[in-house]
N, C-alpha and C positions, 0 to 999 in steps of 0.2 A: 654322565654315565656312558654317553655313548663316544667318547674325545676319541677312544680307539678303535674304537667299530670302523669298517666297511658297512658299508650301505648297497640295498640290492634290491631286488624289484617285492623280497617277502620275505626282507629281515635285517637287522643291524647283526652284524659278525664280527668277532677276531678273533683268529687263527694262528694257532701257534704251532710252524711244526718244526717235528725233531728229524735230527739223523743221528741214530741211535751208532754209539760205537762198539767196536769187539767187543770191549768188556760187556756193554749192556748187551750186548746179544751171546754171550756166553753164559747168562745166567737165566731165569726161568721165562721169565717177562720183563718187558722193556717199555717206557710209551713212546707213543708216533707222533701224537701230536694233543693241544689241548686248546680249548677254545672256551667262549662264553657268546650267548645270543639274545637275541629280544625280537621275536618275531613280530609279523604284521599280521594284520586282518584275515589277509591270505595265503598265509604261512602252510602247506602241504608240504611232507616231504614222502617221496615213496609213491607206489611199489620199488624197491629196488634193494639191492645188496651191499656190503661191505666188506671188506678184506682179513679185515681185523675186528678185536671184539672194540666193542663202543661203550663204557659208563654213563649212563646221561641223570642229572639231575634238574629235578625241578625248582627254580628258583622263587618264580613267580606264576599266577595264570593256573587254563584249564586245556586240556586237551584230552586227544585220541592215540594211542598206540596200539598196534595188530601186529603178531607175530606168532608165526605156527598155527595159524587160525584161532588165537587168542587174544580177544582186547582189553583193552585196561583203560582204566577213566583217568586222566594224569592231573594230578594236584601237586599245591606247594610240598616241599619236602619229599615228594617221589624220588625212587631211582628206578631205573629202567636199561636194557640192555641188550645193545643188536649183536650176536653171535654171527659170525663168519659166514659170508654164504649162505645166509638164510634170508628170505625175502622178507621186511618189515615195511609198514608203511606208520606216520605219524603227523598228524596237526594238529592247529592249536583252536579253542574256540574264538571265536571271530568276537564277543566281547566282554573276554578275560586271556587275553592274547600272555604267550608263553615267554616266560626268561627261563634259561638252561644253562649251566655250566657243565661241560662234559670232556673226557679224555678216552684217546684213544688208545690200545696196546696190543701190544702181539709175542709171542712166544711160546712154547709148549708148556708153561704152566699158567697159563693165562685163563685158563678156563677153571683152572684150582683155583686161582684167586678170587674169583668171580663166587666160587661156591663155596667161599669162606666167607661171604656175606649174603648167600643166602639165595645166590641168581644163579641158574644153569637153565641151558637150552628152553626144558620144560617148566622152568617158574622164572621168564624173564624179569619181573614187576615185583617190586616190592614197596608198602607204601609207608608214609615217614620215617626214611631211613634216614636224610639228611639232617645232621644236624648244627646248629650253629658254628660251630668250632670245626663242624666236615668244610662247612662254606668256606667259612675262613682262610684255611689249609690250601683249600682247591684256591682262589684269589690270591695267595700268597705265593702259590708253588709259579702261579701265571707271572705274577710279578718278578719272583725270580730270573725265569727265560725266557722273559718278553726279550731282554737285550744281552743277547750270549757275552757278546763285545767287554762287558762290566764283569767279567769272572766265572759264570755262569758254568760247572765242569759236566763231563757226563756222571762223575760219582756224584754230586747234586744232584743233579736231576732223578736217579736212581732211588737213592734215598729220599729223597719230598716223594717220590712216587708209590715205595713200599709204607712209607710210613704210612701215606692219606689212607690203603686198605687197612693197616695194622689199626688205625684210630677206628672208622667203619665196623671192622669186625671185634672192637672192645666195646662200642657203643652201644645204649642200653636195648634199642631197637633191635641191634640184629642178633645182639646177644638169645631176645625172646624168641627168635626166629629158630632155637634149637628146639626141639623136641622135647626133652629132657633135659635139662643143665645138670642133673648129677649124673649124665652118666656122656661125657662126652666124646666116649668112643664111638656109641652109636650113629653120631654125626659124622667121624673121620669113617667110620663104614659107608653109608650112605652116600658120602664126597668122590671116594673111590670109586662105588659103583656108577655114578654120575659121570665120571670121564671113562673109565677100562670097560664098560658093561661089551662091548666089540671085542674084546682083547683075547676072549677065553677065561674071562675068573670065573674062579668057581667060590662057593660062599665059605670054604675053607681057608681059602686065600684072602677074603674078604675079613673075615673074623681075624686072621692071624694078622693081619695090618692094623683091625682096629684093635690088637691085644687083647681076646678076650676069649673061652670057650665059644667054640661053634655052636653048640645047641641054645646057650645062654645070648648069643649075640640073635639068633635066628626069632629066638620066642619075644625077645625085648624089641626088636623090631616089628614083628609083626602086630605088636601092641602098639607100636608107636606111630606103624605108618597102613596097620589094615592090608597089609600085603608079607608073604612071605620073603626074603630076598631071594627065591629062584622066581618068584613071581614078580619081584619089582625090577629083576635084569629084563627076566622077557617083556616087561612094557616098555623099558628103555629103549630094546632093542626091535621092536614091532613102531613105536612112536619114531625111531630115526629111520627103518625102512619106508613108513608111509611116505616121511618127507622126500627119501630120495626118491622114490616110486613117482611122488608129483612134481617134483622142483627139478630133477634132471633127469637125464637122458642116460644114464647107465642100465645095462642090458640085467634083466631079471641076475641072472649070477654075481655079475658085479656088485648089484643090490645085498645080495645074498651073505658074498666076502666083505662087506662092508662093515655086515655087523654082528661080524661073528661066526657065523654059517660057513662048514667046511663045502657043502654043494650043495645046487640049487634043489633037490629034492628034498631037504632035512629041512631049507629056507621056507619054501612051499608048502609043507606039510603042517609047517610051526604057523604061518600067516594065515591060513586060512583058520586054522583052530583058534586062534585068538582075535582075527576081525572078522571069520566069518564069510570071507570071499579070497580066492588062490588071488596071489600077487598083479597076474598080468588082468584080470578083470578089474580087482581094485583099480588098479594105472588108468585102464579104459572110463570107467565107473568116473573116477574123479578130474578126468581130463573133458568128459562131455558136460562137467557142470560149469567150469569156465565159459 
């Protein structure tokens, strides 16, 4: 199992990476590269960030994953996933040591994809997503471009990659992962709001994407999800300011323009009503707890 692995001081590895061509980068998302692992005893990976988003499955084993100040207990058929720039850390238990198969991607719709099976920023963890025929696909696609040399194109690669989500988001698991299966606009609302909630939508826009009445889309959601969507923008959008507020160094306004916010008083006035502390105390506040 391990004939292609690298060996390293806290894990058996191989790494497969790509250089993505025009064509792949002309289109939504692309992958970077893809891999499979078998950690050791002392398998830690993290604190640290990544560039790209990251799919990661569980093959075997138990572990720990944190991210956004959320953890998750990782078991067989897990998936899980590190978003761009966002600090995660992840290990394995020391004796039920972790196998993982994972791929890496990048593109402006990369983050749709992701929330076409069920994973954005705020819900990275999802648990028995994997399934037999996922594994397979993913083992198959490695086999493919382990040896470019043997035919290997970048329209292959392209396609084994759209399909592995398209299999994922048919599967029965993440199917359940909708709210409502009869009414699956409510989910294409939701997915929108998930990436644009910074953009300036408004829930007219929202509704008119997911094809349906405003009032009708507003009441079926707030049934769905316990929140109205002018209430589940502003958590979207208070939940990405905290993180930038802790994880970087842009000046309160910058924070402000990030997500949404024409200037820092409209920023300021919204932050505090919904955490309860004006922006630059929160900063302080969560910066003396490290």
């Amino acid at each position: 199992m391990t004939e292609s692995m690298k060996e390293d001081h806290h894990e058996f590895l191989e790494l497969i990476f790509f250089t993505p061509s025009e064509f792949e980068k002309a289109g939504g998302a692309w992958p970077i590269r893809i891999g499979r692992n078998i950690a050791k005893t002392n398998y830690h990976i993290g604190p640290r960030t990544t560039p790209y988003h990251y799919l990661l499955f569980v093959l075997e084993g138990e572990g720990t994953f944190i991210q956004n100040g959320q953890r998750h207990a990782l078991r067989a058929r897990d998936a899980f996933c590190l978003f761009p720039h966002v600090p995660h850390e992840y290990w394995t238990d020391s004796e039920n040591t972790l196998q993982k198969i994972f791929i890496a991607f990048d593109g402006a719709h990369a983050a749709e994809l992701l929330s076409r099976i069920g994973l954005t920023p705020d819900s990275p963890y999802r648990s028995g997503v994997l399934t037999p025929e996922t594994a397979s696909a993913m083992r198959s696609f490695m086999e493919d471009v382990r040896k470019p040399q043997d035919g290997a194109s970048d329209l292959g690669r392209l396609t084994r990659f759209l399909n592995l989500f398209d299999r994922i988001a048919r599967s029965p698991a993440t199917k359940g992962l909708q709210p409502d299966s009869t009414t699956p606009w409510l989910q294409k609302g939701k997915d929108y709001m998930d990436i644009h909630f910074a953009g300036g939508i408004s829930v007219e826009g929202v509704s008119a994407h997911a094809g349906v009445d405003r009032t009708h889309f507003a009441k079926q959601f707030r049934k769905a999800y316990g929140l109205s969507p002018v209430q589940y923008i502003q958590q979207l959008k208070m939940n990405q300011a905290k993180r930038l507020l802790v994880q970087t160094q842009l000046s309160l306004t910058e924070v402000a323009h990030s997500v949404g916010y024409p200037d820092l008083f409209s920023f300021s006035k919204a932050f505090k009503k919904h955490v309860g502390l004006p922006p630059n105390r929160y900063r302080t506040a969560e910066s003396t707890k490290e």
